[in-house]
C-alpha positions in Angstrom: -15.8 109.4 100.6 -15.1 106.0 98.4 -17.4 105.9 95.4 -18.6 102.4 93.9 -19.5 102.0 90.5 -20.8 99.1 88.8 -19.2 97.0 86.1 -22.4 97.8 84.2 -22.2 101.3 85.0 -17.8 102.0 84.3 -18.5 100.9 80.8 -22.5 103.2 80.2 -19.6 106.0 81.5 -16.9 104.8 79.2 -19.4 104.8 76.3 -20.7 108.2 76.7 -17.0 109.3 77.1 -16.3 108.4 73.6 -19.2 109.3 72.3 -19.3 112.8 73.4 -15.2 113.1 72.1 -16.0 111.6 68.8 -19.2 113.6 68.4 -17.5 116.9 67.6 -13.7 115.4 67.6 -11.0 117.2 65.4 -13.6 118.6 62.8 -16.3 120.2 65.3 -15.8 121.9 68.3 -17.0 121.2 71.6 -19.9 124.3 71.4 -20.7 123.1 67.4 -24.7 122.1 68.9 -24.8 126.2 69.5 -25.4 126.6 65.1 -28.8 127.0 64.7 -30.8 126.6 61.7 -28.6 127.3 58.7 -25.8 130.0 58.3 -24.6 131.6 54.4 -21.3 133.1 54.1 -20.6 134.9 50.8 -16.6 135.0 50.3 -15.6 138.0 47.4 -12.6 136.3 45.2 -10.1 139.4 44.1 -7.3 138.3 41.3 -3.7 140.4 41.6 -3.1 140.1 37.8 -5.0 142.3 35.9 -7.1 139.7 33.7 -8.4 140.0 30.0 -11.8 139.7 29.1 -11.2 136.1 27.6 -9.8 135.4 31.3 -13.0 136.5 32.9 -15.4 134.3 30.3 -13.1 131.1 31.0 -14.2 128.6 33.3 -11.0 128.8 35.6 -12.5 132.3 37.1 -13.9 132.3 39.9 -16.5 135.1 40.2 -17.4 134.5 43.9 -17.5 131.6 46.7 -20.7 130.8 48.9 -20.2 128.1 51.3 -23.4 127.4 54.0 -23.6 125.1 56.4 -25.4 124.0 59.6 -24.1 121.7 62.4 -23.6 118.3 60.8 -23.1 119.7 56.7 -21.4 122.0 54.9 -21.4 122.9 50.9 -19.0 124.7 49.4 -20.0 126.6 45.6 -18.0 128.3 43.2 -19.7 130.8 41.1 -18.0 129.8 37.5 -18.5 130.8 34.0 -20.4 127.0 33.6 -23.7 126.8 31.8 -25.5 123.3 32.1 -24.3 122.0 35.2 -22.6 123.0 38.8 -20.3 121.6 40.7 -19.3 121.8 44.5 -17.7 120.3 47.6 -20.3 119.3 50.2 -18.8 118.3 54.0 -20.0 115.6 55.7 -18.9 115.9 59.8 -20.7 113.2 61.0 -19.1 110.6 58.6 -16.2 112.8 58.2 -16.6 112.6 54.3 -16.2 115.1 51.5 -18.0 114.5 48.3 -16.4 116.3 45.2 -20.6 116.3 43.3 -21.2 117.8 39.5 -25.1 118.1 38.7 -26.7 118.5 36.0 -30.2 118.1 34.2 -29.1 114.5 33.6 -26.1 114.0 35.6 -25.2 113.4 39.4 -22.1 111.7 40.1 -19.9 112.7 43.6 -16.4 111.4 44.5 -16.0 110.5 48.3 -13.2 111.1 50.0 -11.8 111.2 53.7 -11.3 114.4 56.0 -7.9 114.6 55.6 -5.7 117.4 57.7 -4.2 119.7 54.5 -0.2 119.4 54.3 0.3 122.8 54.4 1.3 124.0 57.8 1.1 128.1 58.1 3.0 130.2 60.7 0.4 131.3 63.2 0.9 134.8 64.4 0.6 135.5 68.3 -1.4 138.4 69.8 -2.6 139.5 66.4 -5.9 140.8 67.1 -8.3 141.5 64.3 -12.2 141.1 63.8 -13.8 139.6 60.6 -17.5 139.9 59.9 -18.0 140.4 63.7 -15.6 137.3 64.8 -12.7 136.9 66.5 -9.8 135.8 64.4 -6.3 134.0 64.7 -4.4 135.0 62.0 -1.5 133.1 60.2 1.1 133.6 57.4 2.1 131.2 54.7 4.4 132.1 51.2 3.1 132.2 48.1 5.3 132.7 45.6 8.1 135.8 46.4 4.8 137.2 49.0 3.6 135.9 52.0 0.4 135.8 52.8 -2.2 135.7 55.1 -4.7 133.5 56.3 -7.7 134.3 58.7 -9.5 131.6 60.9 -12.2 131.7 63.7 -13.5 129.5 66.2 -16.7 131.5 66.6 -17.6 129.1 64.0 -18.0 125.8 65.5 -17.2 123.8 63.0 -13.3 123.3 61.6 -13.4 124.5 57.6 -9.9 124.7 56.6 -9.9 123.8 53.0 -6.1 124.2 51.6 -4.2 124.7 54.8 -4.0 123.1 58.4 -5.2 125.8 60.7 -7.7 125.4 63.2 -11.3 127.2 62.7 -13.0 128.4 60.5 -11.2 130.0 57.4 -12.2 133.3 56.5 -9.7 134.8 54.6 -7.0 132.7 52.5 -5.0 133.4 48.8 -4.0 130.6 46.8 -3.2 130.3 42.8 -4.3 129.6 39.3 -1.9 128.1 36.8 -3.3 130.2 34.1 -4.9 133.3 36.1 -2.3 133.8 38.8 -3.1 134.6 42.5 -6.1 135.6 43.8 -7.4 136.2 47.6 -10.6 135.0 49.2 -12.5 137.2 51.6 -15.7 136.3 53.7 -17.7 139.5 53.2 -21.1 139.0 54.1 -23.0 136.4 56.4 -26.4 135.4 56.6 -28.7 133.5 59.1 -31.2 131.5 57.2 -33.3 127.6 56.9 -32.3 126.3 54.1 -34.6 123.2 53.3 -34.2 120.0 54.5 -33.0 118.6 50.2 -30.0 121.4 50.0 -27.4 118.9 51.7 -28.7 115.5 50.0 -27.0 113.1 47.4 -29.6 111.5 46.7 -29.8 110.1 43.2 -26.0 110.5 43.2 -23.8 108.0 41.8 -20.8 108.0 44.7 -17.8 107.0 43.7 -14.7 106.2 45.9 -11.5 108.0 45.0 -10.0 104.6 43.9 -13.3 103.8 41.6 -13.4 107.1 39.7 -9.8 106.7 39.0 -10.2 103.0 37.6 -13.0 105.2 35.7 -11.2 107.2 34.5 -8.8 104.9 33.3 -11.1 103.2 31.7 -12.8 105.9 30.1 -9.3 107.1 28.5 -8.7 103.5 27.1 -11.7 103.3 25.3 -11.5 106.5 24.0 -7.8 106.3 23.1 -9.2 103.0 21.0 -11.9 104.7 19.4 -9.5 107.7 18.2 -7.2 105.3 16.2 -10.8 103.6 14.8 -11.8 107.1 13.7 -8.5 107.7 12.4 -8.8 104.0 9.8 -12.1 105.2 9.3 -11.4 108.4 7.2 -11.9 107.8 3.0 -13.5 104.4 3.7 -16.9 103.6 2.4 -19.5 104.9 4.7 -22.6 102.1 5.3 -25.6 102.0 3.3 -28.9 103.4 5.3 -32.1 104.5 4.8 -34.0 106.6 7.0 -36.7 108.6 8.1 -36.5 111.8 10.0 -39.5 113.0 12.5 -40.2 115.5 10.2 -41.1 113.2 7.6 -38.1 113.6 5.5 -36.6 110.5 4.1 -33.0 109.7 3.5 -30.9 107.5 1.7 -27.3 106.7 1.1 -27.7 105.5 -2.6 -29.7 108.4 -3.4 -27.2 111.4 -1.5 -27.3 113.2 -4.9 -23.3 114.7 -4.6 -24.4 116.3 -1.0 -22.0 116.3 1.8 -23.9 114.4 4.8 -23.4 115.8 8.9 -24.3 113.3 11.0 -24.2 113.9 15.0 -25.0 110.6 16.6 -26.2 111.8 20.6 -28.9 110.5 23.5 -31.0 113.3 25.9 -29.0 112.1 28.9 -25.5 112.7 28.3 -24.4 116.3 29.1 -22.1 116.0 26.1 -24.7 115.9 23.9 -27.0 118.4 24.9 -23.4 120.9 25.1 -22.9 120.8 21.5 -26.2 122.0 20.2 -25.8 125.4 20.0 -22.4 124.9 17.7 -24.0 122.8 16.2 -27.4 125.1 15.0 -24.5 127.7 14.1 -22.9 125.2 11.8 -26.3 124.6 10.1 -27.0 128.0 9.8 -23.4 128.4 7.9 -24.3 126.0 5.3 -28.1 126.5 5.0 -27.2 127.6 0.7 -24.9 124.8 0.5 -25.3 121.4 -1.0 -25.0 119.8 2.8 -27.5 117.9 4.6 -27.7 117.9 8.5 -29.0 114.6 10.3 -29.1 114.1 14.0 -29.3 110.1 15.2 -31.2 109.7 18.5 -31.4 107.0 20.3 -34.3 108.2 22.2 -38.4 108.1 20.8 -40.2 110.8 19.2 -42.2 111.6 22.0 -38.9 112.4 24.4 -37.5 114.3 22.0 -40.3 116.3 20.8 -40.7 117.6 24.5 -36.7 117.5 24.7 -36.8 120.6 21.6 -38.8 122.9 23.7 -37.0 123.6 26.0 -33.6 122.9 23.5 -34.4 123.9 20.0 -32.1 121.8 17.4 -32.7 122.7 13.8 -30.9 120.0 12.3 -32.8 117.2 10.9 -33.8 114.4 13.6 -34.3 111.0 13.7 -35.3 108.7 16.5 -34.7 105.1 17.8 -31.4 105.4 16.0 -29.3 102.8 17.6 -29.6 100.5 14.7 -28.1 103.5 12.7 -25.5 104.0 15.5 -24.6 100.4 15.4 -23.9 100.3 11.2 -21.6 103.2 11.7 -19.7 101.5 14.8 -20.5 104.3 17.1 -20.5 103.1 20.7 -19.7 106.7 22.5 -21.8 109.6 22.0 -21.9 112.1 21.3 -20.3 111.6 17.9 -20.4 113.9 14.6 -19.3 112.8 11.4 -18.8 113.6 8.3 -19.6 112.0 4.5 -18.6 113.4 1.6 -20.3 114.0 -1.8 -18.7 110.1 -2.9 -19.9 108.7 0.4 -16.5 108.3 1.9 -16.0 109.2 5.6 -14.1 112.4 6.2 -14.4 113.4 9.3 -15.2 111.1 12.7 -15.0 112.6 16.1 -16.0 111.8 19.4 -17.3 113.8 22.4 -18.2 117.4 23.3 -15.3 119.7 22.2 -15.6 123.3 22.8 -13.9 124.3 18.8 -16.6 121.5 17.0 -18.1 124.7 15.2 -14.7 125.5 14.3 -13.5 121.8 13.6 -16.4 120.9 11.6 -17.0 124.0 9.5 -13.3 123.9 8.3 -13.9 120.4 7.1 -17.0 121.0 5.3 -15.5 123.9 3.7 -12.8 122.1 2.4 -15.2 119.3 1.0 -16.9 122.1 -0.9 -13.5 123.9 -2.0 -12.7 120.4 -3.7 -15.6 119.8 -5.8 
């Protein structure tokens, strides 16, 4: 029997062809439309080196890996010893995009990349049966190090999730390693059918950057600071600027009246992570010199009333004052957060820039050794 088809009616077929291979193509299989609702896989992270308890607090270990997903999304989190903010992968299968995303109370920036197929290409093993959560597996080996090791994938999951390695399916079980922490091995242990609601997956209010952007970004970044490190560095035993001040306490300030104290200045804004990281060193630096002839001021460029309702939920003890971007301006800081320090002549001596995780340290050794020289 001969079969006609209509000009308009090849290409409708043609269409729907394409369609229906580019729907799922090399990142969902055929079946994907069978995930229903949302599904939680909690992966166990075990470490072969037998770590100290400073390894454990750092943020390079991993406690334990959750990835959930549903047809068309995926996220990816790593529990971490991080306090503040989160970061995670989230998987985008209809625009075949992954979004490297950190989120904060302030913050949400994402890096968007391609679906790319990993470089490293496993030796998959045949007729090794072996069942995972309920699935069926394929298994593969790859070396790592002077070991081999394995890798466990399924298909029962629709959708392809293969992270480090190209393998087909879903990846279940894979090792990789740490440059400071050594190798570890990741496990899916549990699973979970679940709704998530419909705001788990969204960027919105994300600032998305291409790869190419945040590394121009980056770049950026590093040459600004690079030029503000060798300003800090002519700074040091130069005349500090006049001011005069008021603090939202009511306590007044001013440079011609410091009286032989050593003045801490932390010049910071309520939306910059930075900032808001080096509070509690900074309280424990106060509370170090609360006998001392020292005199703590924080310069914010936000009002009173945002940082009043800022404090309660942050509690800063040192002295604060607000609108302080005239302040920030006379001491030529343009990146915050930055702490510095004015001895008893009025004489910079210390003038840093951004969050570092040794300012208690950094600080309270300079102010000591202002005190040891008078």
């Amino acid at each position: 029997m001969k079969i006609n088809f209509k000009k308009s009616q090849i290409i409708i077929l043609i269409i729907n062809v394409f369609l229906g291979a580019s729907t799922h193509s090399q990142w969902r299989y055929p079946n994907y439309q069978e995930i229903k609702n949302d599904i939680v896989i909690t992966y166990k992270v075990e470490y072969e080196n037998e770590l100290s308890d400073a390894q454990k607090k750092s943020s390079r270990f991993k406690k334990e890996i959750i990835v959930f997903f549903n047809q068309n999304k995926l996220i990816e989190k790593t529990t971490k010893n991080t306090v503040g903010y989160e970061t995670y992968y989230l998987y985008d299968y209809d625009k075949e995009k992954i979004y490297s995303c950190y989120k904060s109370q302030v913050k949400k920036e994402a890096i968007v990349k391609d679906f790319l197929i990993p470089k490293k290409k496993p030796t998959k093993i045949i007729n090794a049966p072996k069942k995972l959560l309920g699935f069926n597996t394929d298994v593969y080996t790859i070396p790592l190090g002077e070991a081999t090791k394995e890798i466990i994938t399924t298909k029962d999951i629709c959708l392809r999730y293969n992270k480090l390695f190209n393998v087909e399916g879903f990846l279940l079980k894979y090792s990789s390693k740490d440059k400071k922490l050594g190798n570890y091995t990741v496990t899916a242990t549990k699973i979970d059918y679940t709704t998530l609601p419909e705001e788990t997956y969204s960027l919105k209010g994300f600032l998305i950057r291409t790869d190419e952007e945040h590394k121009k970004y980056t770049s950026d970044r590093t040459i600004k600071r690079e030029k503000i490190k060798e300003k800090s560095v002519n700074k040091i035993n130069k005349k500090a600027p006049s001011y005069s001040l008021k603090t939202i306490s009511g306590k007044k300030y001013k440079s011609n009246k410091q009286n032989g104290k050593i003045i801490i200045f932390t010049f910071m804004y309520l939306n910059s992570d930075a900032s808001r990281k080096q509070i509690p060193q900074l309280n424990k630096l106060k509370d170090a010199f609360k006998n001392k002839d020292v005199e703590f001021i924080a310069a914010f460029l936000d009002p009173e009333y945002k940082i009043k309702k800022f404090l309660k939920t942050f509690p800063f003890n040192y002295e604060i004052t607000e609108d302080a971007s005239w302040l920030a301006k006379k001491f030529d800081v343009d990146l915050f957060p930055t702490n510095v320090i004015i001895d008893a002549k009025g004489k910079y001596q210390y003038y840093k820039t951004s969050y570092k995780s040794d300012m208690f340290e950094s600080l309270s050794f300079n102010i000591e050794k202002l005190l040891n020289d008078e």
